[in-house]
N, C-alpha and C positions, 0 to 999 in steps of 0.2 A: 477880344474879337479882332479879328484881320481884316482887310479889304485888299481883294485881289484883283488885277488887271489880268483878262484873259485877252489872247490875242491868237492870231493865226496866220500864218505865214506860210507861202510858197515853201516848193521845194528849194528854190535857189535864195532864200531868206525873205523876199517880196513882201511887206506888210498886205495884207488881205483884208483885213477887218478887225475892233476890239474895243469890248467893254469891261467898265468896272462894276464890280458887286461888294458893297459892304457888308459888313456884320457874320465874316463866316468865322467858323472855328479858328484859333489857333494853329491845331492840329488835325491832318482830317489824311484819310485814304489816297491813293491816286482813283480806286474805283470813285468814292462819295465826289469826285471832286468833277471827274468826268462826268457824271451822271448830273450832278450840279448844274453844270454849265450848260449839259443839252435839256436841264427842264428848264433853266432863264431863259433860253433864245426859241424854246417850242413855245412861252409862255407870253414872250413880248411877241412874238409873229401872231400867236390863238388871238391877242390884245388888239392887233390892226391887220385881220386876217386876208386884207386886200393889198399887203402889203406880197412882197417877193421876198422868200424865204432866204435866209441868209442862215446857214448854221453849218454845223458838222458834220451833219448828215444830212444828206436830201433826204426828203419823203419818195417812198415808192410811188410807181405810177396811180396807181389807185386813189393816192391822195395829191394829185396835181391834175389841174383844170386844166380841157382839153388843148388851150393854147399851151399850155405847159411851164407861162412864167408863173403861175400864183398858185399855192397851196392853199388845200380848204383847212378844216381843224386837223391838229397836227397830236395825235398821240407821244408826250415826252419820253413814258417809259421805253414805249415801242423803239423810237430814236436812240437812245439810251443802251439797249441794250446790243442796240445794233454799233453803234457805237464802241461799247464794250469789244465786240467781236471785230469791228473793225482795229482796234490796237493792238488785240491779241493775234491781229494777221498782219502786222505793222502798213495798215492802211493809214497811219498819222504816227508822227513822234511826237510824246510830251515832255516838252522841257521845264521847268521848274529854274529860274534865273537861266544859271548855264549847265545847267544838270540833267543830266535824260533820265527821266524816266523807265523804267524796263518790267519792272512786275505792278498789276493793278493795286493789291496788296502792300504796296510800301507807302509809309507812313512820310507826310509834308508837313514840316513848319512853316506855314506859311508870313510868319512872321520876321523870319531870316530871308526866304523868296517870295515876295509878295505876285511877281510875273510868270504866268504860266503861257508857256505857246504851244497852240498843235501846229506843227509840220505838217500838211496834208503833201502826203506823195501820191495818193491816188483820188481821182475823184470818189464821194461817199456815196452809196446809195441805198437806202436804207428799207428795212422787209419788218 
């Protein structure tokens, strides 16, 4: 089992925010890993749901309180898969140590790179 440090960073390399998660695979997809990381932070936000959203994707309007800083419950998959779609429109780069990522499809040791970073170049907003 791995433990990986995700992180996210500006376009001009800015740390933004990151946490660690123990106990993942070894070996795991770039898809399972993305998908991974938006059901930890949908799931710690769902956990202190008064809290202000911090992740990879905002929630659509529908799911933001009308002042607009707090999100109510937060569908992971939904985020997820938007997600998905956001890196297949290079709305974030994922680096793996110093290594970009390019197809969801390819396969991570995460044991060789235990730091993953999303680049966000655009803000996310998710549907």
């Amino acid at each position: 089992m791995a433990t990986v440090t995700f992180r996210d960073e500006s376009a001009t390399g800015k740390p933004l925010d990151e946490f660690t998660l123990p106990d993942l695979p070894e070996r795991i997809s770039a898809r399972e890993l993305v998908r991974l990381r938006v059901r930890e932070e949908v799931a710690r936000h769902n956990g202190d749901p008064g809290s202000r959203f911090r992740g990879l994707v905002r929630p659509v309007e529908a799911e933001v309180e009308l002042n607009g800083s707090r999100a109510r419950r937060i569908d992971w998959e939904r985020q997820a898969d938007v997600a998905e779609r956001a890196f297949q429109r290079n709305g974030f780069l994922l680096l793996v140590g110093e290594r970009q990522i390019e197809d969801l499809a390819e396969m991570i040791d995460l044991t060789v790179d235990p730091v993953v970073s999303f680049v966000k170049l655009v803000p996310l907003v998710g549907g």
